[in-house]
Every structure is written in structure tokens, then in C-alpha cells.
N, C-alpha and C positions, 0 to 999 in steps of 0.2 A: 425241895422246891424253893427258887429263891428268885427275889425279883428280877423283872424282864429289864436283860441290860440296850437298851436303847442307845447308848452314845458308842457300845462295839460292837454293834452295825453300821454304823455310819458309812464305812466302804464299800456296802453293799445297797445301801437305804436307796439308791436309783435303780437297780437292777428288779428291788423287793415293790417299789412303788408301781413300775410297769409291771411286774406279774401278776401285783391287787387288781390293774384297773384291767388287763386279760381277762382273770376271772368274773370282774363283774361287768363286764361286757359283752360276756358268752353268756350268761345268766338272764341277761335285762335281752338280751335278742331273743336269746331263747321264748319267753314271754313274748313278744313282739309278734316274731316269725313264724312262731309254733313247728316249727324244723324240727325233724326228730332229730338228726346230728348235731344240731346246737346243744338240744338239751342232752344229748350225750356229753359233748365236748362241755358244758356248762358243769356236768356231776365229775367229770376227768380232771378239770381246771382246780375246782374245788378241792378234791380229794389232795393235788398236787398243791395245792395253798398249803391244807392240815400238815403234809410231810415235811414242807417244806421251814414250820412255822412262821408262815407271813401274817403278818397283823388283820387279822378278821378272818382267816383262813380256818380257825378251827372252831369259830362262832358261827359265821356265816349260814355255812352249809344246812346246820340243824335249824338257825332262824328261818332260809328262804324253804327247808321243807315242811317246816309248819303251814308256809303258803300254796305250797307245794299240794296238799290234802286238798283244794279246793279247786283241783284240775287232775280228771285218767291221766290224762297223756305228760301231765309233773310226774304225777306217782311213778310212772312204770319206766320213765326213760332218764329222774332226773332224782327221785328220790331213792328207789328201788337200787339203781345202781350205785349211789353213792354208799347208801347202807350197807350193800355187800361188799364195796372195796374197803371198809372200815372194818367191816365184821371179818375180811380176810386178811385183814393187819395186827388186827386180837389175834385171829387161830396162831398168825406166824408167831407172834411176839407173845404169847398168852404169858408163857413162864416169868419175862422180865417185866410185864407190868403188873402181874400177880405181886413180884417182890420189891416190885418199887412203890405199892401199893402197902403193903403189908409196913417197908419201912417208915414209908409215910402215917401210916397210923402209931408209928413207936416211937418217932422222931419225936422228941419234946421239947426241943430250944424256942420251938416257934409258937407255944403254949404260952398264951400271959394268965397275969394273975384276976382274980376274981374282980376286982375293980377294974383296971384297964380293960378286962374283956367286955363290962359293962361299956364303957365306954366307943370301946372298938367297934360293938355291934348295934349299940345303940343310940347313946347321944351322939355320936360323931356320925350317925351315918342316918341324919334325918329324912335325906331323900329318898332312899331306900324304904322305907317305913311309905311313907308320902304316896309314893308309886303304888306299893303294893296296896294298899287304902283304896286308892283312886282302878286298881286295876278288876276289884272286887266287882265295881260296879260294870263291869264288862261279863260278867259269868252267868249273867241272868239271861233266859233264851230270848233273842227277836225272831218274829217271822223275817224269813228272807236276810239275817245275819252269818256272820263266818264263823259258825260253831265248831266246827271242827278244828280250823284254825285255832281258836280258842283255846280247847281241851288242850290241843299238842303245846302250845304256848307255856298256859299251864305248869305241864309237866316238866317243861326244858328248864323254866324258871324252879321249880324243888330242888332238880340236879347237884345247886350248888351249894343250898342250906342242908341238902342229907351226906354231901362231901364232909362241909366243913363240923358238923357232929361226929361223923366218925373217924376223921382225920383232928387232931390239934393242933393245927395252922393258925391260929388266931392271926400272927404278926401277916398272914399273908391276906388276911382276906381284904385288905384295900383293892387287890387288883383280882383278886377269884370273886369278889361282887358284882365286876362289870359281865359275867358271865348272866347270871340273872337279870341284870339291865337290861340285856338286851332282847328277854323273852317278856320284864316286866312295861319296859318303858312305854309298845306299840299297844298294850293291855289296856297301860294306865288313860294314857292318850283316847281308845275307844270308852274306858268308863266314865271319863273327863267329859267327853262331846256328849253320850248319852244324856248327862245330869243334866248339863248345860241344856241344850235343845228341848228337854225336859220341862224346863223352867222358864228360857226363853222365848219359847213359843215363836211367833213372825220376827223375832229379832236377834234367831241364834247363828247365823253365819257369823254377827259381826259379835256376840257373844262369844262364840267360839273362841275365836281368833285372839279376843282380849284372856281368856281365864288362860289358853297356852300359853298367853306372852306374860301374864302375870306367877305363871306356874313356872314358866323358865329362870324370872328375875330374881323369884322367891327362893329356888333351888338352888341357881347360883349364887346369892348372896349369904347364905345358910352355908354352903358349902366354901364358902372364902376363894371361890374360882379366880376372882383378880386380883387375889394376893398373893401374886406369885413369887415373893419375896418372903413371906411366910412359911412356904413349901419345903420339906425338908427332903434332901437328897440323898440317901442311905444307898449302898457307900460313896465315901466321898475319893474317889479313885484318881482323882488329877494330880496330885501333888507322886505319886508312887508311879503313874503314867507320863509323867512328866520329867522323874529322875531318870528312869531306863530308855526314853526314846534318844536314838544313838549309841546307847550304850550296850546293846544286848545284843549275842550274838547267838547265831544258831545253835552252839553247842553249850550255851547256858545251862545250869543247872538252877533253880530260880523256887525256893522254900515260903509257900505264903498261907496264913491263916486265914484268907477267905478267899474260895473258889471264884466268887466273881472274875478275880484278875484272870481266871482262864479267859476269861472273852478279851479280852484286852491288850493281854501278851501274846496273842496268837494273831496271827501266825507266824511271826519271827522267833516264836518260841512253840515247838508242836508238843502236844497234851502232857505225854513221856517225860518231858525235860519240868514240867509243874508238880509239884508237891504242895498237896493243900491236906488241912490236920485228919481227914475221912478216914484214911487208910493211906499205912505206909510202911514197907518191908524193906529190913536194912541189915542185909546180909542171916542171922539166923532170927532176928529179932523185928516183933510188931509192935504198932502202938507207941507210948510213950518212950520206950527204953532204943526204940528203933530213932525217934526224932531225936535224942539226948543224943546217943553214938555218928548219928549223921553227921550232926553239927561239931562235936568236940572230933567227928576226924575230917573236917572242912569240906565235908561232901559235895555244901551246894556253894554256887560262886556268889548269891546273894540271897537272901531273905526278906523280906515286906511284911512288915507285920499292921493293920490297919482296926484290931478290936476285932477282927472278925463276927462271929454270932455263934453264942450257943457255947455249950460245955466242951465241946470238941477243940474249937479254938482257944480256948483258957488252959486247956489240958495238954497241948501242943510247947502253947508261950510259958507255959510250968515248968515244963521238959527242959526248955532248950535255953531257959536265960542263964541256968548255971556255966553253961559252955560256952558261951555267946564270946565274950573278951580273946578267949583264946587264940580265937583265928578269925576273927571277925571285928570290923572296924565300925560305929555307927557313924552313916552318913549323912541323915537326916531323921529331922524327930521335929514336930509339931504337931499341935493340937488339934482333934477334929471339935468342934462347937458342938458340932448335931448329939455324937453318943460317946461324947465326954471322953477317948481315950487318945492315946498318943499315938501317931501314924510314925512310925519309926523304920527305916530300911537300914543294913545292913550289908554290907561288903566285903568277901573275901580277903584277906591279906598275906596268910601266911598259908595257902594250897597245896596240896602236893597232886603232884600230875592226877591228871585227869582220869577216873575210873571209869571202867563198865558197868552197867546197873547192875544191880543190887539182886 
């Protein structure tokens, strides 16, 4: 699992913004009109967001069926079916998320160590904490409250803290947090208003309204939200996306140490024609001895090599620097700032015709 590449969609990001505001259009009528087609077409829409992965498409759904619990006619037409088209996407696919599941928990690169993880989960991610505190006070029952909504909330929010225990993703959970955000945040918000109103008595609307706006300023100032110049961008893909635009052609063969670049070279380059360090077979040979032979018989017409992540990509760049000179010219090489290593590309020079895969 690796971060969500946001800048190689860019050529789609109008097509993917109108399909969001589809779905939450059929959603929010749905409520409105109380249509039973709506909220069909609302659990359809959604379902096609999750496939599709459009941003809030595989959150959404389980948040609005938390709200969902506090109306028959959500349940049966809106929550009911979306569950089943999910649960008939497990039956089809069971085996491959079985194993990409099972990889997932074996994977280690993304494992930090005992202090940075302190960090990762806890000083660095004070809002989180904040929320969940504040969301506490929302669990205690009121007459005529959304308990049920509640409970389901709850739950969606555990989802991601019993993930990341049994999976060692440390390095990912900056952006598998926002998963819980979004079951703790509406939580935290109703235990916030309780206290408040609690305490405020005839002067809690305008009560309110100040502890949200001082709960947002506090949140984002803790969290350095306007220092956006402090932000760090892992990977830094422009300079490697910047040498091949023009230059690549369909029949590239194109060697790189971190998969990201599939989103980026594609589609002038389709999936077949990328080699990234996962897996690689190179006539009778895998692994290391496969990437070493690739390169010393000038297989591929260019290479990017960016520090990639993880033992896989160290174990690639091990392989293949012995052979590098051979047939290969370096074209560029500078420094990334962020994770200290050299963004180096690489070019064909001495090829011999063009083979067949391997």
C-alpha cells in the first residue's frame, strides 16, 4: 500500500470531481425526497465511487450508513444494498484480498522503529487523541439522542486502529487516520456541544459556536495546517517526470525502483512495459540475478532510479549498479532534500534490437 498519488490523476481530476458531486447528490435527494429510486440510485452511485476509487467514495458510504440506522426506509433501500454489493465483491475477489491482506501483514518496509512509531502515533498526531477525548463524551445515552448512529460510528472508527495492529504500516497511517476521522470527528463534535450546553446553560448556541472555532484554530495550529512549505512530498516524482515527457515512446521498456512511477508513466507507457524491484522474471531467472542479467544485456531502454522504499528497492539498486556502465549512460542525478538519496535516471546507449518479454 502506498501513498495516494494525487498529481497522476490530474487528467482525470474533472471527470472524478463530477462523479463525487453525482454521488452526493443522489444521497442528499435521497433524504430530501424519500424516493425509493433515489436511495437505490444513491447505494449504486456509492458503490461505483468505492470501484471506482474517487476520493470519499470508499468512506462515505459506511459514514452516511451509520445515519442511515436512524431511518427503515435508509436501511432497506440504501444501506441493505450497498452492503450486499460489497459483500458480492469479497465473494468474487475473496482469494486476492485474502492475499493481499495476508501480504500486507508480512510486508515490513513500512514498519518504523520504536521511537518514530511513538511519534507517528502519538506526539505527531495530537488531534487525533483530542477527538477521540472529546468523542467519549458523546457515548453516554440521552433521551431522544442518535444512539444507534452512535454505536455504528463507534465501530467504523476501531476499523482502522485493529488494521493498523495487525498490519505494520506505520509509515502509512498519516493517510489510513483519515479513515477514523471521519467516524471520530461528527462524535467528537456531539460530545463537544453536550459539555458545552452542559455548562453554558442560556448561553450555549453562542458557546458553541466559539469552543468549535477555538477547537478548529487549536487543531490546526498544532497540526502546522499553514505551513505548507514545511510539508514534505514523498516521492518527489517531477524531476524523473520531467526528463521522459517527450521522450518515451510506446514501446519503452522503462526499469524503476519505486512503483509510484506506474501512475505517472502511464499511459504512454502500459503496466507490461514497467519493472519495479516486486517481482521480476528474466528469461530462466527471478529476483536479484533476474534484474543484474536484465540490465548487463540492456534489456530496458531506461531506468529511474528515485531511493525507492523498503528492502526491495535497495536490493534491486545492489543488483543492477554492477552492470549499469556497461550499456547504460547516466542522464541525470540530483539530490532529493526530503529522503536524503540521489534521483538518478539512466539511458540506453549500447542496445541490441528490441526483444520479446521475457
Amino acid at each position: 500500500m502506498r501513498p495516494n498519488c494525487l498529481g497522476s490523476a490530474s487528467h482525470t481530476a474533472p471527470h472524478r470531481w463530477s462523479e463525487q458531486h453525482v454521488q452526493r447528490d443522489r444521497y442528499i435527494r435521497a433524504w430530501q425526497e424519500e424516493e425509493n429510486d433515489t436511495w437505490l440510485a444513491g447505494a449504486a452511485c456509492f458503490f461505483a465511487a468505492f470501484l471506482r476509487k474517487i476520493p470519499g467514495g470508499d468512506l462515505l458510504p459506511i459514514s452516511c450508513s451509520a445515519h442511515a440506522v436512524e431511518r427503515a426506509r435508509a436501511v432497506v433501500l440504501y444501506a441493505l444494498p450497498l452492503t450486499l454489493l460489497c459483500g458480492g465483491y469479497y465473494a468474487l475477489h475473496r482469494s486476492d484480498l485474502v492475499a493481499l491482506l495476508s501480504y500486507v501483514r508480512a510486508y515490513g518496509s513500512l514498519q518504523a522503529p520504536a521511537a518514530e512509531a511513538w511519534k507517528i502515533y502519538f506526539t505527531g498526531r495530537a488531534d487525533f487523541w483530542v477527538l477521540l477525548l472529546l468523542a467519549l463524551a458523546a457515548w453516554r445515552r440521552q433521551p431522544g439522542g442518535p444512539r444507534g448512529a452512535v454505536v455504528v460510528m463507534w465501530v467504523g472508527a476501531a476499523v482502522l486502529p485493529l488494521f493498523q495492529f495487525y498490519s505494520p504500516t506505520d509509515y502509512e497511517y498519516w493517510k489510513h487516520v483519515n479513515y477514523s476521522l471521519v467516524f471520530l470527528t461528527p462524535l467528537a463534535m456531539e460530545g463537544l456541544l453536550r459539555l458545552v450546553r452542559g455548562l453554558a446553560g442560556r448561553l450555549s448556541l453562542a458557546a458553541s459556536c466559539g469552543a468549535v472555532g477555538v477547537l478548529a484554530v487549536v487543531l490546526g495550529w498544532t497540526g502546522k495546517a499553514l505551513q505548507i512549505d514545511r510539508f514534505v512530498f514523498w516521492p518527489n516524482v517531477n524531476p524523473i517526470v520531467a526528463f521522459f515527457d517527450g521522450r518515451l515512446t510506446p514501446e519503452n521498456r522503462v526499469l524503476i525502483d519505486d512503483s509510484v512511477l506506474r501512475y505517472y508513466l502511464h499511459p504512454t507507457l502500459r503496466q507490461e512495459r514497467m519493472t519495479d524491484p516486486f517481482y521480476f522474471r528474466y528469461r530462466d531467472a527471478t529476483g536479484a540475478a533476474a534484474y543484474s542479467a536484465a540490465v548487463a544485456d540492456g534489456y530496458f531502454d531506461y531506468i529511474a532510479l528515485d531511493g525507492g522504499m523498503g528492502d526491495e528497492a535497495r536490493r534491486m539498486r545492489a543488483a543492477i549498479l554492477p552492470n549499469l556502465a556497461k550499456r547504460y549512460a547516466l542522464r541525470v542525478r540530483m539530490p532529493d532534500a526530503n529522503l536524503h538519496e540521489d534521483i538518478e535516471i539512466y539511458e540506453g546507449t549500447d542496445l541490441p534490437p528490441a526483444a520479446p518479454f521475457p
